[in-house]
TORDREN-365411 format. One record per residue (C-alpha): residue number from 1; residue in one letter; x negated, y, z negated. Coordinates in pm, 1 decimal. Each point is the difference from the previous one (the first is absolute). Layout:
BEGIN
+-----+------+----------+----------+----------+
:  nr : rest :     east :    north :       up :
+-----+------+----------+----------+----------+
: NUM :    A :        X :        Y :        Z :
...
+-----+------+----------+----------+----------+
REM end
This chain:
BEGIN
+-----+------+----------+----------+----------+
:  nr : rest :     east :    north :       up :
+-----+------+----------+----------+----------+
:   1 :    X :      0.0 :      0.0 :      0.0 :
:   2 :    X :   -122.6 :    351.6 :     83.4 :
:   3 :    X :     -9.6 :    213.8 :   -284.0 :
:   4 :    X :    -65.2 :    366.5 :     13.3 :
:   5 :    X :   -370.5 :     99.4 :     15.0 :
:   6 :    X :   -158.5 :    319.0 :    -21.9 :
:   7 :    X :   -261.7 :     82.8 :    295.3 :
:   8 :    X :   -282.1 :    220.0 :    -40.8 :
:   9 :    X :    -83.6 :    215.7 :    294.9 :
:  10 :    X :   -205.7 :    230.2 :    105.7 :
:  11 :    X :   -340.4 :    105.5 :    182.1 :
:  12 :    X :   -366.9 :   -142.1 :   -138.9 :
:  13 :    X :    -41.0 :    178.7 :   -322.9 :
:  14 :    X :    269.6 :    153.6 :    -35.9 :
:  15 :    X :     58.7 :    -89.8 :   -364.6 :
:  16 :    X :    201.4 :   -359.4 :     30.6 :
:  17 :    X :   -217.5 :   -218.3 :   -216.0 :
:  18 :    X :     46.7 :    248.4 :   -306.1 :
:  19 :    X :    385.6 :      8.3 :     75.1 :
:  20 :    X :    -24.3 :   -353.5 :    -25.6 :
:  21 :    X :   -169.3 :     14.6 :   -334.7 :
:  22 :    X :    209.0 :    285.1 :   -171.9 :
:  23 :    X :    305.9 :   -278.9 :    104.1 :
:  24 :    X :   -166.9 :   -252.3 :   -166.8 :
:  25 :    X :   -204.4 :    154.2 :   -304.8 :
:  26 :    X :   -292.0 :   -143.0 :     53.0 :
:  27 :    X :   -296.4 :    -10.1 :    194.8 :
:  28 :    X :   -105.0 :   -266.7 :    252.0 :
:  29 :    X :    -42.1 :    112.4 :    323.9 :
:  30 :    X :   -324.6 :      8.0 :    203.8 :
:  31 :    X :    -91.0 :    359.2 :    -14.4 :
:  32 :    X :   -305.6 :    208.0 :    200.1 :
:  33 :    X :     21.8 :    264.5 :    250.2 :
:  34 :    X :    108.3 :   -109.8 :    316.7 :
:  35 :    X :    146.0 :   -262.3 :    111.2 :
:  36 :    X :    154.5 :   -274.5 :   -275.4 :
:  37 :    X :    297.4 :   -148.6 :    145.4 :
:  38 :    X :    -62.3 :   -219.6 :    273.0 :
:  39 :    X :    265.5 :   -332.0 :    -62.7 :
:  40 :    X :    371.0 :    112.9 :   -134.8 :
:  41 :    X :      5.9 :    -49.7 :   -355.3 :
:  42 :    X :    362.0 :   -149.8 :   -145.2 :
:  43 :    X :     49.6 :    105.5 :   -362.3 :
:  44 :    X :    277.3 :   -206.3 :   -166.5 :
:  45 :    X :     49.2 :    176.7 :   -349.3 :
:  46 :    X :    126.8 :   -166.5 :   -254.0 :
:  47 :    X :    109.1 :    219.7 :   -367.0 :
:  48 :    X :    -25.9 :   -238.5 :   -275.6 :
:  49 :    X :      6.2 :    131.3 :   -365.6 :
:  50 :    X :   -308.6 :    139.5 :   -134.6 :
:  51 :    X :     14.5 :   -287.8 :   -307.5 :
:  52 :    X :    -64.5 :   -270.6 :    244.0 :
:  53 :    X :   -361.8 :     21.7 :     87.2 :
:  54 :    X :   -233.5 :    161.4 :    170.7 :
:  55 :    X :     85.1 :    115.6 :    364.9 :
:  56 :    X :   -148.7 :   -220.0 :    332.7 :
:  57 :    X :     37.5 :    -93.5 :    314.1 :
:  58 :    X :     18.8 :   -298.2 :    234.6 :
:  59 :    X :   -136.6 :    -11.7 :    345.9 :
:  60 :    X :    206.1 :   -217.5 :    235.8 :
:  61 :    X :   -357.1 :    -69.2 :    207.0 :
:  62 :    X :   -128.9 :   -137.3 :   -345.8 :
:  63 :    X :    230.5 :   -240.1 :   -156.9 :
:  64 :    X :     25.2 :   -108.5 :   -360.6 :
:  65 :    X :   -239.7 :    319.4 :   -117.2 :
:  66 :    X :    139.0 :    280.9 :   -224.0 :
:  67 :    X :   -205.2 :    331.4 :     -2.5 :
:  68 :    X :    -43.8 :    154.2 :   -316.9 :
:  69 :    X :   -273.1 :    241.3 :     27.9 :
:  70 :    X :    125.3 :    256.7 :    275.1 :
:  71 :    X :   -323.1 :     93.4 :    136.3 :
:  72 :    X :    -28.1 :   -360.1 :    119.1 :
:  73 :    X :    310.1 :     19.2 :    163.8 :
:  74 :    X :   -131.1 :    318.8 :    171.6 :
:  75 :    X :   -328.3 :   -186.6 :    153.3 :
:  76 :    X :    263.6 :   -278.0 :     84.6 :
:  77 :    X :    163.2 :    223.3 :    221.0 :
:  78 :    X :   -338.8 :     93.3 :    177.4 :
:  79 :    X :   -107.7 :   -367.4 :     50.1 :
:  80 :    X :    282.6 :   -101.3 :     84.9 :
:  81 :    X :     13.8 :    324.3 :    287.6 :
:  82 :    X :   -386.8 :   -118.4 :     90.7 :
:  83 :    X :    109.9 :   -377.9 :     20.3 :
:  84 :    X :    281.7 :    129.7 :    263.3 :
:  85 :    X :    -91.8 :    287.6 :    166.1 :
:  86 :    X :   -377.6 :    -29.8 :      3.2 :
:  87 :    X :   -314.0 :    233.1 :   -162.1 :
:  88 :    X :     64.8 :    273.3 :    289.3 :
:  89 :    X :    302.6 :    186.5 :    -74.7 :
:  90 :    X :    270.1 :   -187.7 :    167.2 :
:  91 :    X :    318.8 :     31.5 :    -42.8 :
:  92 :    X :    279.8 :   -264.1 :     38.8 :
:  93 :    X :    381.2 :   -103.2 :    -45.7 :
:  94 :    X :    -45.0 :   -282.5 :   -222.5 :
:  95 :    X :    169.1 :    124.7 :   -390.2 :
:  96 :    X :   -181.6 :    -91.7 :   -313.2 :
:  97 :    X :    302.3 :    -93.0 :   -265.5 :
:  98 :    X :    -72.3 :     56.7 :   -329.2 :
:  99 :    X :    208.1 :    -20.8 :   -281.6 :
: 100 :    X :    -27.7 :    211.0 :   -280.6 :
: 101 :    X :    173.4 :    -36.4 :   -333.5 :
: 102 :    X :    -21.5 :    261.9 :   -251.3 :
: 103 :    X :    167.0 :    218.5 :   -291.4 :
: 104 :    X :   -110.0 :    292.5 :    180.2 :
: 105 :    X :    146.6 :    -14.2 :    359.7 :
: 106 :    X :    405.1 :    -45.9 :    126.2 :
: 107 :    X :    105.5 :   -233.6 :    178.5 :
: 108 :    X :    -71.7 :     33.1 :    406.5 :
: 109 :    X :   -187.3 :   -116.0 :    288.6 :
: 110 :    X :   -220.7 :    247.8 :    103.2 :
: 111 :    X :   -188.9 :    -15.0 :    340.9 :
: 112 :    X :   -336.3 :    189.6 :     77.4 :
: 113 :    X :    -49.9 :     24.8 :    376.2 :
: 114 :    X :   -365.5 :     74.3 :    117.0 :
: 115 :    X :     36.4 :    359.6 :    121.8 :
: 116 :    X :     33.8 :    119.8 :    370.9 :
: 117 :    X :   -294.6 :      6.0 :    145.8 :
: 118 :    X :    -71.3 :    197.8 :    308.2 :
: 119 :    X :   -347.5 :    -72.5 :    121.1 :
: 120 :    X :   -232.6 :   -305.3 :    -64.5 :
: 121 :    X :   -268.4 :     23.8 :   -254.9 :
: 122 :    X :   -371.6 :     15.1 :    129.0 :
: 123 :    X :   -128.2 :   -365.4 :    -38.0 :
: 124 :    X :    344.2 :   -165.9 :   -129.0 :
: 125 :    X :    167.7 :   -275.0 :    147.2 :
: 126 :    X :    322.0 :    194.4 :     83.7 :
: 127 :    X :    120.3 :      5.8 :    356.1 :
: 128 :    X :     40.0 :    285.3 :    199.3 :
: 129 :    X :    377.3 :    -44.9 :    -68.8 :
: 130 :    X :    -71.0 :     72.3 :   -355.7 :
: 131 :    X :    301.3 :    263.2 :      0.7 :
: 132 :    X :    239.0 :   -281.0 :    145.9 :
: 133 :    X :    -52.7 :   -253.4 :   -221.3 :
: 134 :    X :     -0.9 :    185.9 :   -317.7 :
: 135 :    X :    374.6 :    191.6 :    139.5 :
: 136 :    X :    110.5 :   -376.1 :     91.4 :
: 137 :    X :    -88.6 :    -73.4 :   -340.1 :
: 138 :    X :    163.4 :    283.0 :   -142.6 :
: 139 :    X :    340.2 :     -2.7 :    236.4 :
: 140 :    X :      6.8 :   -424.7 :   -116.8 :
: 141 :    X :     39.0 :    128.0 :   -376.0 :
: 142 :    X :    219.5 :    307.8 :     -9.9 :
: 143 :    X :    211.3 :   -111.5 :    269.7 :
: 144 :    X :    245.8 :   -202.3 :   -248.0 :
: 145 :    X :    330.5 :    228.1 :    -67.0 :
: 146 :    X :    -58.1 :   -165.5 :   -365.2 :
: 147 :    X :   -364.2 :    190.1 :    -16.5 :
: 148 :    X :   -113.0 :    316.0 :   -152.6 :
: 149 :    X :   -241.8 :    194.4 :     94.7 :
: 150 :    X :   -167.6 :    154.3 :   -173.1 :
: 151 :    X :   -219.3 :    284.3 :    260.5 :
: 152 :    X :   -339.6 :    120.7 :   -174.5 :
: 153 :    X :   -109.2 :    317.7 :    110.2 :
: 154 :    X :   -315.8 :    195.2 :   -127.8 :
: 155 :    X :    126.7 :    373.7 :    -76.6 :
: 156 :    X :   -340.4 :    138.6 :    103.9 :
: 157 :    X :     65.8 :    -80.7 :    368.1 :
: 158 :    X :    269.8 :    139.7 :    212.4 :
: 159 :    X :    341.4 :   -201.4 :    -13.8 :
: 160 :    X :    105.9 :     27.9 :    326.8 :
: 161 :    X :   -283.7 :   -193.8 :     87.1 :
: 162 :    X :     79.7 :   -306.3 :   -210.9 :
: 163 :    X :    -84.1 :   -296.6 :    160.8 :
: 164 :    X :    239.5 :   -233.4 :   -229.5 :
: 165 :    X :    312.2 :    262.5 :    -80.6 :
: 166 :    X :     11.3 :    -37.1 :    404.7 :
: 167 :    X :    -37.6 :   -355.6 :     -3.8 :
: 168 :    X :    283.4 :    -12.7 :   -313.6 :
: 169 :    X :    234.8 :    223.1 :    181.0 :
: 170 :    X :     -2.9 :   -152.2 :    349.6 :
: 171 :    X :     90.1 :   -364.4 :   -184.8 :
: 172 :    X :    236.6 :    160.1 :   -282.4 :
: 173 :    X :    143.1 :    202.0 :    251.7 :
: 174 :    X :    326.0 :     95.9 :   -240.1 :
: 175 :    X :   -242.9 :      7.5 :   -275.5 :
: 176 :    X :    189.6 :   -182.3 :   -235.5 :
: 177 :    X :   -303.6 :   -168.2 :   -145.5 :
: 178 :    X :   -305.7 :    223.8 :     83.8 :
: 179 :    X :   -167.2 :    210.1 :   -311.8 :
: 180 :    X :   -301.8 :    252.8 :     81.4 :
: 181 :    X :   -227.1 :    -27.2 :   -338.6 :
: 182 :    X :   -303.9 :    279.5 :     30.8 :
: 183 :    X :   -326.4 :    -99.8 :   -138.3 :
: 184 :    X :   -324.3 :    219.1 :    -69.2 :
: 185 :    X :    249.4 :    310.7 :    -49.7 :
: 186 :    X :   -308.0 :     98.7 :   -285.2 :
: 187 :    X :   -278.8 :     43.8 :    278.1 :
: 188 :    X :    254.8 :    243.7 :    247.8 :
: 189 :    X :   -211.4 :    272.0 :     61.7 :
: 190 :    X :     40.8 :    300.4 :   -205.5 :
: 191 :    X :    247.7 :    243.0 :     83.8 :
: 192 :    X :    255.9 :   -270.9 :    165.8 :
: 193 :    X :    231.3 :   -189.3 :   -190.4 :
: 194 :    X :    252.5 :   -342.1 :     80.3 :
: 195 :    X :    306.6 :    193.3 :    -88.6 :
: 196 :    X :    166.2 :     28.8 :    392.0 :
: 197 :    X :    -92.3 :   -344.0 :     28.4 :
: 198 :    X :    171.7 :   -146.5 :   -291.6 :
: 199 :    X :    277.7 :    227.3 :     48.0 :
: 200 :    X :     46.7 :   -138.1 :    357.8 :
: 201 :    X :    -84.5 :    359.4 :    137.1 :
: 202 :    X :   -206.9 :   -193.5 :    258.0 :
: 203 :    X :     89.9 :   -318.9 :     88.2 :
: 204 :    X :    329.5 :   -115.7 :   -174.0 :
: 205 :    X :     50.2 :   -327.3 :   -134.5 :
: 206 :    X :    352.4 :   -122.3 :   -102.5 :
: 207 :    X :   -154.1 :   -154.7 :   -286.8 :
: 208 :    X :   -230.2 :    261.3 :    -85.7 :
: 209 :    X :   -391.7 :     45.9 :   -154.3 :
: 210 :    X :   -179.7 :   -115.8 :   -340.4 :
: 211 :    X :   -300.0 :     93.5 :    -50.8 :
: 212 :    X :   -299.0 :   -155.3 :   -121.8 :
: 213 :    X :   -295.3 :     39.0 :   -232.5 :
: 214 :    X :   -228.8 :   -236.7 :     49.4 :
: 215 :    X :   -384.2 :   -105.6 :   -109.6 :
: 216 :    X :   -264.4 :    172.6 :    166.6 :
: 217 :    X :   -285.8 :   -234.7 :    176.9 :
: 218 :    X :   -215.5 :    165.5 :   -286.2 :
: 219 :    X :    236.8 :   -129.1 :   -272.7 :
: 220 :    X :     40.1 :   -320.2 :    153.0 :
: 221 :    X :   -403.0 :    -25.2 :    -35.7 :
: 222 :    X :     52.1 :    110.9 :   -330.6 :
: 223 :    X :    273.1 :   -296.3 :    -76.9 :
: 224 :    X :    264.5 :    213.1 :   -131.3 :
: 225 :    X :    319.4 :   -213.5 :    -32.6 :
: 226 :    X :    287.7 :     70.4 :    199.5 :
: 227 :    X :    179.1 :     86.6 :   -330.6 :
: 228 :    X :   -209.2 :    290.5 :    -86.6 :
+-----+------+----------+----------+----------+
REM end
């Protein structure tokens, strides 16, 4: 049975990994500048209460293992990326699942997509159609009525130029199911300000803006939690 999901989507680096994490509470996701994302990632969140252990997850690829320590379950991710889509920067449609239960995330399926991509990396292994395969990729997950989407945008770039709120509107075409969430509205330059955007000034959304404070790369060096 297809139950609702949540779809992440947006350019490269535009923010969706720390969405991701502020959803979930934690932290677990490969991290670095640049490129991250390169095989779909399916969250399935489970809530349990917070007096029945300590939160984990389970990868489908790796049967019978339970993941307590979260920074394993981040290099997890990145082996199991390597294992699939090679040491060069590939990217490809084939989803890691991993199931997550925890006192400090609802109860969802979550997908990260691998961003839109418009030109190959120097010395990768992406093709030339690079840009196809990662809008296939992205068109195959938000295309389900049941899907939301969830459009990351970075604030400190012009939003008529948004690769993914593009992408999001030409699939949700009534948007009944399309949310624009603005990252990095902290490093705008000064002077400007989000406000026209998140009052739909610029380009309305039925469902409107949130925006987002996330971790800088600096504080992600620095390990602050997602909490603080």
């Amino acid at each position: 049975i297809e139950l609702p999901k949540i779809c992440v989507l947006g350019t490269q680096s535009a923010g969706k990994s720390s969405v991701l994490e502020s959803i979930v509470g934690m932290d677990f996701l490969p991290r670095g500048e640049g490129l991250c994302t390169r095989r779909p990632l399916e969250l399935r969140l489970n809530h349990v209460p917070e007096n029945e252990g300590k939160p984990f997850g389970i990868f489908e690829e790796i049967p019978g293992q339970k993941f307590y320590d979260f920074d394993v379950i981040r290099q997890k991710i990145e082996e199991l990326t390597d294992k699939k889509a090679g040491l060069k920067k590939n990217i490809i449609d084939d989803p890691i699942i991993l199931n997550i239960k925890s006192h400090t995330c609802p109860d969802l399926t979550v997908v990260d997509l691998p961003g839109i991509t418009r030109i190959r990396l120097k010395d990768s292994e992406q093709g030339e159609d690079i840009e196809k395969v990662t809008m296939g990729m992205a068109q195959k997950y938000c295309k389900d009525p049941l899907t939301i989407i969830l459009a990351v945008i970075s604030a400190n770039t012009d939003i008529t130029t948004s690769e993914g709120l593009k992408m999001a509107m030409d699939i949700d075409k009534e948007q009944k199911r399309t949310f624009g969430v603005l990252t990095k509205v902290d490093i705008m330059d000064q002077g400007t300000n989000a406000k026209k955007t998140l009052l739909g000034q610029e380009v309305p959304l039925r469902l409107g803006y949130v925006a987002l404070k996330n971790r800088s790369q600096l504080d992600i060096i620095n390990k602050m939690k997602v909490k603080e």
